[in-house]
N, C-alpha and C positions, 0 to 999 in steps of 0.2 A: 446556575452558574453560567458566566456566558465570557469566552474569549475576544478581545478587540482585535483588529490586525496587528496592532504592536506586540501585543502577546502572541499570538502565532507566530508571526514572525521571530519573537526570540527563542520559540520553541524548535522552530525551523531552522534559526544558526545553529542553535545547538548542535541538533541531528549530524546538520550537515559535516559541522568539526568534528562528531563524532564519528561519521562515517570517513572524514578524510583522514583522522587518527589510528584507522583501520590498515589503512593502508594500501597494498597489492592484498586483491583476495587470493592471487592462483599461487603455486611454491615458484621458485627460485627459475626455473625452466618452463613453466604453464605461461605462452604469451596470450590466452583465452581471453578476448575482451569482456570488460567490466560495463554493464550497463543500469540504468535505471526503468526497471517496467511497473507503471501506472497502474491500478487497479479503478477504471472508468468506474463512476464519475470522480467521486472526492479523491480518490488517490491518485488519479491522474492530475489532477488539482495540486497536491501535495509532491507530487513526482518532479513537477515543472517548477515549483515552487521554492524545492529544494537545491534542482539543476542551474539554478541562479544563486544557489549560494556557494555553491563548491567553488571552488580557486581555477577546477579546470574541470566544466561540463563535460558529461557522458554522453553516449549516446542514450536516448528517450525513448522508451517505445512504452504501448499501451495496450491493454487487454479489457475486456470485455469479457467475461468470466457465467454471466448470467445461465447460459445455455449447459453450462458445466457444472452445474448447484445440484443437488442432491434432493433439494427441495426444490426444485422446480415448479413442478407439479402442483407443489401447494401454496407458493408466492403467484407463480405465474409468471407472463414475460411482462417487463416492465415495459413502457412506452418509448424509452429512451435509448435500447440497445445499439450501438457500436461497433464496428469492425475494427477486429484488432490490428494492430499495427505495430508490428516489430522489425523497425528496417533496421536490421541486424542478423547476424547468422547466431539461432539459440545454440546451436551445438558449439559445445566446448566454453557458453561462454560464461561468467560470473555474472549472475543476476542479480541483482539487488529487488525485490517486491517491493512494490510501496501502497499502502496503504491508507485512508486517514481514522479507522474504529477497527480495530481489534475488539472481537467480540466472543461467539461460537468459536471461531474457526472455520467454518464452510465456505465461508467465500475464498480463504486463502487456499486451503483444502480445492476446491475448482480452479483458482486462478495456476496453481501450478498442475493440476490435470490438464488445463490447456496448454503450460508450457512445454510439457512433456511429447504434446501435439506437432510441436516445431522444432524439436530434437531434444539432445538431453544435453542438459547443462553442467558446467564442471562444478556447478553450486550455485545454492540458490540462500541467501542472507532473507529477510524481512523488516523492513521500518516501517514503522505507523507511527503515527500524530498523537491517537489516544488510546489506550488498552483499558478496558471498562472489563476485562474479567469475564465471567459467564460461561469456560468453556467447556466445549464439548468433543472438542478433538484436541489432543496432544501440541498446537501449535505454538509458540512463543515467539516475540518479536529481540533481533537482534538487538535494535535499536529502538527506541519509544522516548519521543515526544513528552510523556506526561501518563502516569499512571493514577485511573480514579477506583473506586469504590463507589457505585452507582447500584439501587435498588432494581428491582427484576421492572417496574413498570418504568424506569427511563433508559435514554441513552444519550448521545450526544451525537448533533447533527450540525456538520459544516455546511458553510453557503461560502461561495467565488462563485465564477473563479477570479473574475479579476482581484478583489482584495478578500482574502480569507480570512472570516471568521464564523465562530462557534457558540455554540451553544445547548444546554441539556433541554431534552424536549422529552416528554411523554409518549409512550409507545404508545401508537396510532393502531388498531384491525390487528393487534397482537404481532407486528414489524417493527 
C-alpha cells in the first residue's frame, strides 16, 4: 500500500476539520491555551502539516520523546535525536499530541511522560495519521487519519517533510 501526497493531504483536511469541529477543548471559564505538540520526526511532520490546514493556526511545538521510552535500552538512541521545543507554557494548557503511526503505545506513553516534564496540562487529546493496532498500552487516538489492519512483520512508514507520503514497509532488526 503506499499513500501519494494527495492522499495525505486529504487525510490531513480531514483531521484537521475534525479537530476544528472540536472545538474549545477547556469548559466555559478554562482560558488554557490550546496547542499542537509534534512527536519528532513524522509527527512533527504531520503537526506542521496539519497547522496549515486549520482556519486559525495554533501555537507548534515539538518533542523528542526518545530518552523517555521504556525500551530505551533495547532500541538504543537513534542518530537523529532533537531538543524539544515547546514555546508555550504546558501548564494549564490543552495539548493536542500529534503523531503519524499509532502503534504499541510507548512512544505516546513517553511523549506525555515528558510533557508531564514541563508542567501538567489541563488535557491532553491525540491525533495520528495511521493507527496500525498492535497495542500494548491502553492508548487511543482522539482523532485518526486512517485506520489499518497490518500483519505483525509490517508497518507504515512516512517520508517529508516537505511533501508527505507513505507507505507499508517490512519490519526491519524487529522495529
Amino acid at each position: 500500500m503506499h499513500w501519494n501526497p494527495e492522499q495525505i493531504d486529504s487525510l490531513l483536511r480531514d483531521m484537521a476539520s475534525s479537530l476544528e469541529s472540536m472545538g474549545s477543548m477547556g469548559g466555559a471559564d478554562d482560558a488554557g491555551t490550546t496547542a499542537l505538540v509534534g512527536i519528532e520526526s513524522g509527527g512533527a511532520w504531520v503537526a506542521r502539516a496539519l497547522n496549515e490546514r486549520l482556519s486559525t493556526p495554533l501555537p507548534l511545538g515539538f518533542l523528542d520523546a526518545n530518552f523517555y521510552r521504556d525500551d530505551f535500552e533495547k532500541r538504543g538512541l537513534k542518530k537523529s535525536i532533537k531538543p524539544s521545543k515547546l514555546p508555550f507554557d504546558v501548564e494549564g494548557a490543552h495539548l493536542i499530541l500529534v503523531d503519524d503511526v499509532l502503534m504499541t503505545g510507548r512512544t505516546i506513553r513517553a511523549a506525555m511522560n515528558e510533557l508531564f516534564d514541563f508542567g501538567r496540562p489541563a488535557s491532553i487529546r491525540l491525533m495520528v495519521l495511521f493507527d496500525i493496532g498492535r497495542r500494548e498500552l491502553p492508548i487511543c487516538a482522539d482523532i485518526c487519519g486512517e485506520v489499518l489492519s497490518l500483519p505483525a512483520d509490517q508497518r507504515v512508514e512516512l517520508s517529508g517533510p516537505d511533501q508527505l507520503e507513505a507507505s507499508v514497509q517490512a519490519v526491519r532488526n524487529g522495529h
